[in-house]
C-alpha positions in Angstrom: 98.3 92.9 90.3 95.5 94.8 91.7 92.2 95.0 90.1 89.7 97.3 90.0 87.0 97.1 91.9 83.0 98.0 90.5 83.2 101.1 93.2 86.3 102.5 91.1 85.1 101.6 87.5 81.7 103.6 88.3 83.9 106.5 89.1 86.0 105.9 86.6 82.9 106.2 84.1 81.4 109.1 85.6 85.0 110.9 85.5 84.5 110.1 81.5 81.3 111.2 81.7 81.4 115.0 79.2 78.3 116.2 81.1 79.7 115.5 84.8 82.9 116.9 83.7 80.9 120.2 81.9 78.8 120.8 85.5 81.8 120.0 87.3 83.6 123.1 86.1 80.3 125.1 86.1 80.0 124.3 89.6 83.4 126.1 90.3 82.6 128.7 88.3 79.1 129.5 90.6 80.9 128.7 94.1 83.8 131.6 93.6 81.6 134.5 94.1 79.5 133.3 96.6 82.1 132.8 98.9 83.9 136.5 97.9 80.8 138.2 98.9 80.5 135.8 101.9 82.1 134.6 104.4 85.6 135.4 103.5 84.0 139.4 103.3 83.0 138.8 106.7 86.6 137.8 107.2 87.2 141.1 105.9 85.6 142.4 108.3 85.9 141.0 111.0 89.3 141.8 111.4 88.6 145.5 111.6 87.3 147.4 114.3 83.4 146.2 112.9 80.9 145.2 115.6 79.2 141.6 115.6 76.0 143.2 114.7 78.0 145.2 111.6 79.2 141.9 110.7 76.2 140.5 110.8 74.6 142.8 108.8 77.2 142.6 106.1 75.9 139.3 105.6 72.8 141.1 104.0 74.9 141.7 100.3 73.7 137.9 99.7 70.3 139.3 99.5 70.3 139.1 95.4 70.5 135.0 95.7 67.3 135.3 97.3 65.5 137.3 94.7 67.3 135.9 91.5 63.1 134.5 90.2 62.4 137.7 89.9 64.0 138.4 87.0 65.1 134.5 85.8 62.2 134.9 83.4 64.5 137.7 81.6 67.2 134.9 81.0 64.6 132.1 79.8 63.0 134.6 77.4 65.9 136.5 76.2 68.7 135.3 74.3 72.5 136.5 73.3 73.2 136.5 70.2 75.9 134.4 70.8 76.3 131.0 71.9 72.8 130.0 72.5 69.9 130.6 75.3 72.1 129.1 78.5 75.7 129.6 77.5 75.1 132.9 76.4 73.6 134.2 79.6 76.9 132.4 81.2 79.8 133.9 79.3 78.0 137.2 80.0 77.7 137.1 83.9 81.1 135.4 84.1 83.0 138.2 82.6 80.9 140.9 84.7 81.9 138.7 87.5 85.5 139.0 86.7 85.5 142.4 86.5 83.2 143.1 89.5 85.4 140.9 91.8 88.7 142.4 91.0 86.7 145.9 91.5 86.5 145.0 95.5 90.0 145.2 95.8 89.9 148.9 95.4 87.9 149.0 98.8 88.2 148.5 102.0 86.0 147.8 105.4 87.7 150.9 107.4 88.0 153.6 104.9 85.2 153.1 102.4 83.0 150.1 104.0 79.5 151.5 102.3 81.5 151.3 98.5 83.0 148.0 99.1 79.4 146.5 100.2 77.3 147.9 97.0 80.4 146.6 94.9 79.9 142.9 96.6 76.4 143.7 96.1 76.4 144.2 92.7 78.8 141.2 92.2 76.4 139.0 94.2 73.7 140.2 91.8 75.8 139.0 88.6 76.6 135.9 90.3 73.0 134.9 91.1 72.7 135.7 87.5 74.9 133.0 86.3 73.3 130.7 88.9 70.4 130.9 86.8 72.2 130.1 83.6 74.1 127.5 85.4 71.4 125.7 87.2 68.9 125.8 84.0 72.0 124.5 81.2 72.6 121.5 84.7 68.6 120.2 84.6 68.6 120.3 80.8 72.4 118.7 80.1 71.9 115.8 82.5 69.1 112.6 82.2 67.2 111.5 85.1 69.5 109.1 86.4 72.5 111.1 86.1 71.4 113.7 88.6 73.0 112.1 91.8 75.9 112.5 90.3 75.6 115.4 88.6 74.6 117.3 91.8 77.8 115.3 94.0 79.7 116.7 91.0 78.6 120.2 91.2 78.7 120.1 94.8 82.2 119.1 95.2 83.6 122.0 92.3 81.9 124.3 94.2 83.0 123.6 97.4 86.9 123.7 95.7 85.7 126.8 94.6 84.8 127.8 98.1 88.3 126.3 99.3 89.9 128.9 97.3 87.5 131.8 98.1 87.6 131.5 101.7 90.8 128.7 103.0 93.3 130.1 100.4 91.7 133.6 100.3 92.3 134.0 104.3 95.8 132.6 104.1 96.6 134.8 100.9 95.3 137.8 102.8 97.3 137.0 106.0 100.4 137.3 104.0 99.9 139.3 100.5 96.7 141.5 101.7 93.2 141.4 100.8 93.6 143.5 97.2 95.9 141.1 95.7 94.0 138.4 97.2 90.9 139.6 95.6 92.7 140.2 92.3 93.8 136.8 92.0 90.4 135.7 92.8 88.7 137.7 90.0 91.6 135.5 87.5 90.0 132.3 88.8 86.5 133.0 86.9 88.8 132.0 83.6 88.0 128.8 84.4 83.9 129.2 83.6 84.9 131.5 81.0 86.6 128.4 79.1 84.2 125.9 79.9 81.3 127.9 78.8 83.1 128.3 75.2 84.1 124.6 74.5 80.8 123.3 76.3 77.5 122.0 73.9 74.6 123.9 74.5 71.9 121.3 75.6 69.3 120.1 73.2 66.0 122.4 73.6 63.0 121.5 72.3 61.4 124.4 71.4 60.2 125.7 74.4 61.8 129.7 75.2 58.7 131.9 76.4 57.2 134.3 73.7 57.0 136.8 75.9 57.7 138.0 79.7 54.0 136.7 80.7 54.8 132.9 78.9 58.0 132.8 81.0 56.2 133.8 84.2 52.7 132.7 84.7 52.9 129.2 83.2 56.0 128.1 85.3 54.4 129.8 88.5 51.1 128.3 87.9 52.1 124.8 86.9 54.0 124.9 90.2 51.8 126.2 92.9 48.8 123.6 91.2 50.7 120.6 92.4 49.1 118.8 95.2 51.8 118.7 97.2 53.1 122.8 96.5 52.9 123.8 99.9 54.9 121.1 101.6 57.5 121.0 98.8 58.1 124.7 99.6 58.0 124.2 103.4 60.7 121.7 102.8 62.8 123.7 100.4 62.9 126.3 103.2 63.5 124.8 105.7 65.9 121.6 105.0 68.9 123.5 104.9 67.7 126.5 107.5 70.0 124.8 110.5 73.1 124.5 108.9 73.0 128.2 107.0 72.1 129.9 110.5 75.2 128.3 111.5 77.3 129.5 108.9 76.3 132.9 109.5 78.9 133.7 112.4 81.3 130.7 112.0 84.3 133.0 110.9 83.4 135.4 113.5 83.6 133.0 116.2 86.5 131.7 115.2 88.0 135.0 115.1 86.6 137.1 117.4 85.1 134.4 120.0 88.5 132.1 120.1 91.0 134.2 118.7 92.5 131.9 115.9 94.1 133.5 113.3 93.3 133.6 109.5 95.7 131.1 108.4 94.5 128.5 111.1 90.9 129.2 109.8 92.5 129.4 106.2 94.2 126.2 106.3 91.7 124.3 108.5 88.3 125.4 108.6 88.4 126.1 104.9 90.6 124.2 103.3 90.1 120.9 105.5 86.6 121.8 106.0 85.1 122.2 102.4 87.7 119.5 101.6 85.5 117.4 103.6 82.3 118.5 102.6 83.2 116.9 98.8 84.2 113.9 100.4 81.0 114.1 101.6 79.2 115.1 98.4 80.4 112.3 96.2 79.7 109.9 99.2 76.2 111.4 98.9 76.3 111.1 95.5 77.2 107.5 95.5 74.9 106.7 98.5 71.6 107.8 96.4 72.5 105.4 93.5 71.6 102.3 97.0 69.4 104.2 98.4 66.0 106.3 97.7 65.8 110.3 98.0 63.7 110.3 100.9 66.0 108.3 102.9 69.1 110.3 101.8 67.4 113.1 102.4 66.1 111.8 106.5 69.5 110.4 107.6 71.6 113.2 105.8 69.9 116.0 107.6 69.6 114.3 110.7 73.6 114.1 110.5 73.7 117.7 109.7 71.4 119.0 112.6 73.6 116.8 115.2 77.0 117.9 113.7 76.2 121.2 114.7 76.3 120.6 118.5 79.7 120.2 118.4 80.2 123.2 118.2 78.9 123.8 121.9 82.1 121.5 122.9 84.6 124.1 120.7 82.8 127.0 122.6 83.5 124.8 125.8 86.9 123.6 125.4 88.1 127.0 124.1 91.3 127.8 121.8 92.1 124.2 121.0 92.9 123.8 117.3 92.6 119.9 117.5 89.1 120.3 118.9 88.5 123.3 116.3 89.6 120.7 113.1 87.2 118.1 114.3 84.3 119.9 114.9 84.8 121.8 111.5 85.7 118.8 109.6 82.7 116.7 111.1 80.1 119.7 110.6 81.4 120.1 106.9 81.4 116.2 105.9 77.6 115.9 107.2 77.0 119.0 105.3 78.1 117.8 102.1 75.7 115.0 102.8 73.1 116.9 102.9 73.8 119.2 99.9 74.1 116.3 97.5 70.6 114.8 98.6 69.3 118.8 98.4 70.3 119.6 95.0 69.7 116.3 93.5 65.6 117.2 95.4 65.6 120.2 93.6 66.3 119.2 90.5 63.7 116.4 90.5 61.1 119.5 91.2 62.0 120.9 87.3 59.4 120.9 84.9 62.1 121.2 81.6 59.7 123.6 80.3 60.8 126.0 83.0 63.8 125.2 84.2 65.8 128.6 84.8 62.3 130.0 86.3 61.2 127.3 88.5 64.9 126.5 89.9 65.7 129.9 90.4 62.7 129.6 92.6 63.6 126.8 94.8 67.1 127.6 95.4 66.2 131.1 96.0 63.7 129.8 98.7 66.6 128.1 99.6 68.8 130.6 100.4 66.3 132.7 102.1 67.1 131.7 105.5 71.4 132.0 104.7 71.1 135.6 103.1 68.3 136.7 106.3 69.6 134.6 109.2 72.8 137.2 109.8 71.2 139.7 111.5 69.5 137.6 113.8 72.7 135.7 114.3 74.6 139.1 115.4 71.9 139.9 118.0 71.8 136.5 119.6 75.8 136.3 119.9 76.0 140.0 121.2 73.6 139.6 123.6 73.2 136.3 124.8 76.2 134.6 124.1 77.9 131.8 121.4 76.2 129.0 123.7 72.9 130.0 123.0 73.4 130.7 119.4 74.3 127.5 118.8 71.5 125.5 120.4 69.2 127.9 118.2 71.1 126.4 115.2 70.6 122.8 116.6 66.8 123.5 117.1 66.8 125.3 113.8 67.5 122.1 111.6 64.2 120.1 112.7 61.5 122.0 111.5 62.4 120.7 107.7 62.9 117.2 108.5 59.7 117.3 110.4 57.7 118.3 107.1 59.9 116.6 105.0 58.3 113.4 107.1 54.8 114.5 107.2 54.8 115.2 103.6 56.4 111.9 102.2 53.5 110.4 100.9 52.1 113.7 99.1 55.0 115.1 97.3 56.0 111.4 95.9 59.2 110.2 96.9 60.0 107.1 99.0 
């Protein structure tokens, strides 16, 4: 008789855990519209008559991630009158989100492009909306030591989310068409819906803003007063800026640059790939329990910056499809590292007395180089080629490690 080993019984425990399984579920719920307004619209596009720098411009609806503090201090000082100060602010935003998703099916990228991009604008909005919720109701619900695992746990529903959005989203496309796809989609924000109503709001102390200048000034200042507030933002820009320039035109080199179809990309590059980057989020995850932050954080993007050169030998090698699985298998794993260590970061940074303001912030900062880099991605592939684009992305992933190094001693983590 086998026995269980003390790997498998921690699992077991943290599989038990109500709070894992809560953010688990709210992680899915956060990862489905991203990738709807993302890369599997570029998709959408891409397989129309849309040029690279269209494409890459289309990348822009993601703009609302990066300006979500500007108005999280609405959803720390204002409250539902339903369900309490976090949930409420999620049932909300996930049933706009429903609607708003199965609204893009009604458009298209040849005959009404401009309507179909304020639609996925508008959802991106929503969605950045319930990140704020989402994030805010993850600080409070989980204790210090639980955050490794609460961010693997996140990580790895949203990157099933993701799977769906973009792997099973391409292949439904290929075969049922992008409306019905997108329908079917929208159904899948049930799934937040549910959770929200049978989850426990987390304990607050009384802390909600008394007005607009409570729930802005005090988080702002308490932040920007820390010793180490310039590094910490330096890094938060920065650590993940390599591997979102990359994403940025993966789908279109894949379908434009190689010529694989969307159920190859579908079934491989989406499915396999995010399947991999939870494997590599609960290894993360379970790493940072042996480890300290600031090592995860080192070798995990130091993995991610050098994953990316593989894709130099996919633009070498051509239409291969077993060169094309290991490259996006490899570069998703070592990005799952990296998101685990990242979040779990971020989440350290929380003052509880301004959660939904001050990590609204940070991930905002965060996302500043995926919702901007498209553009610049389009020009570089249009006019000097996928070879040089992906060196820039190699180059790209240093500058946050290098700070990250220089600023180990003044922001407090070892």
């Amino acid at each position: 008789m086998e026995t269980i080993t003390p790997a498998q019984a921690s699992m077991f425990r943290h599989l038990m855990n109500p709070r894992l399984v809560v953010v688990m579920f709210l992680g899915f719920a956060s990862g489905l519209p991203l990738a709807l307004t993302g890369s599997t619209l570029e998709a959408w596009f891409a397989t129309s008559d849309k040029s690279y720098i269209e494409i890459g411009f289309i990348t822009l609806v993601g703009t609302p991630y990066v300006f979500k503090f500007l108005w999280a201090p609405l959803v720390d000082r204002y409250v539902w009158p339903f369900l309490g100060p976090r949930r409420g602010w999620m049932l909300v935003t996930q049933l706009l989100l429903l609607g708003g998703i199965a609204s893009m099916a009604m458009f298209d990228p040849i005959n009404t492009p401009l309507l179909l991009a304020a639609m996925a604008v508008s959802v991106a909005f929503v969605s950045a909306t319930q990140d704020i919720a989402v994030d805010a109701y993850r600080v409070e619900i989980l204790p210090a030591e639980e955050r490794g695992m609460g961010a693997a746990f996140s990580v790895a529903a949203y990157r099933v989310a993701i799977i769906l959005s973009t792997g099973v989203a391409l292949i439904m496309a290929d075969n049922i068409g992008w409306e019905k796809t997108y329908m079917i989609m929208a159904g899948l924000m049930a799934v937040g819906i549910v959770t929200t109503i049978l989850c426990l709001e987390p304990e607050h102390f009384d802390h909600r803003p008394k007005s607009l200048y409570d729930a802005i000034v005090p988080p702002f200042l308490e932040f920007i007063r820390r010793p180490a507030a310039i590094w910490l933002l330096l890094i938060i820009i920065f650590y993940k800026f390599g591997d979102a320039f990359i994403m940025k035109m993966q789908t279109a080199f894949l379908i434009r640059g190689l010529g694989f179809s969307l159920t190859e990309i579908g079934t491989v590059t989406k499915i396999g790939g995010w399947g991999f980057s939870i494997l590599g989020a609960f290894l993360g995850g379970a790493i940072m329990t042996r480890i300290s932050l600031f090592k995860a954080l080192m070798i995990f993007g130091f993995l991610q910056a050098f994953s990316n050169l593989l894709f130099l030998w996919l633009a070498w090698v051509g239409h291969n499809f077993t060169v094309m699985a290991t490259t996006i298998l490899v570069e998703n794993f070592c990005s799952g590292l990296g998101v685990a260590a990242f979040i779990a970061f971020l989440m350290s940074l929380c003052n509880k007395r301004y959660t939904a303001f001050q990590f609204a912030i940070f991930t905002a900062l965060s996302a500043v180089a995926r919702e901007f880099l498209g553009p610049l991605s389009g020009y570089l592939v249009e006019y000097h080629g996928w070879v040089t684009f992906f060196i820039t992305t190699f180059v790209a992933s240093f500058p946050g490690l290098i700070f990250l190094w220089l600023a180990r001693k003044r922001i407090g983590i070892n």
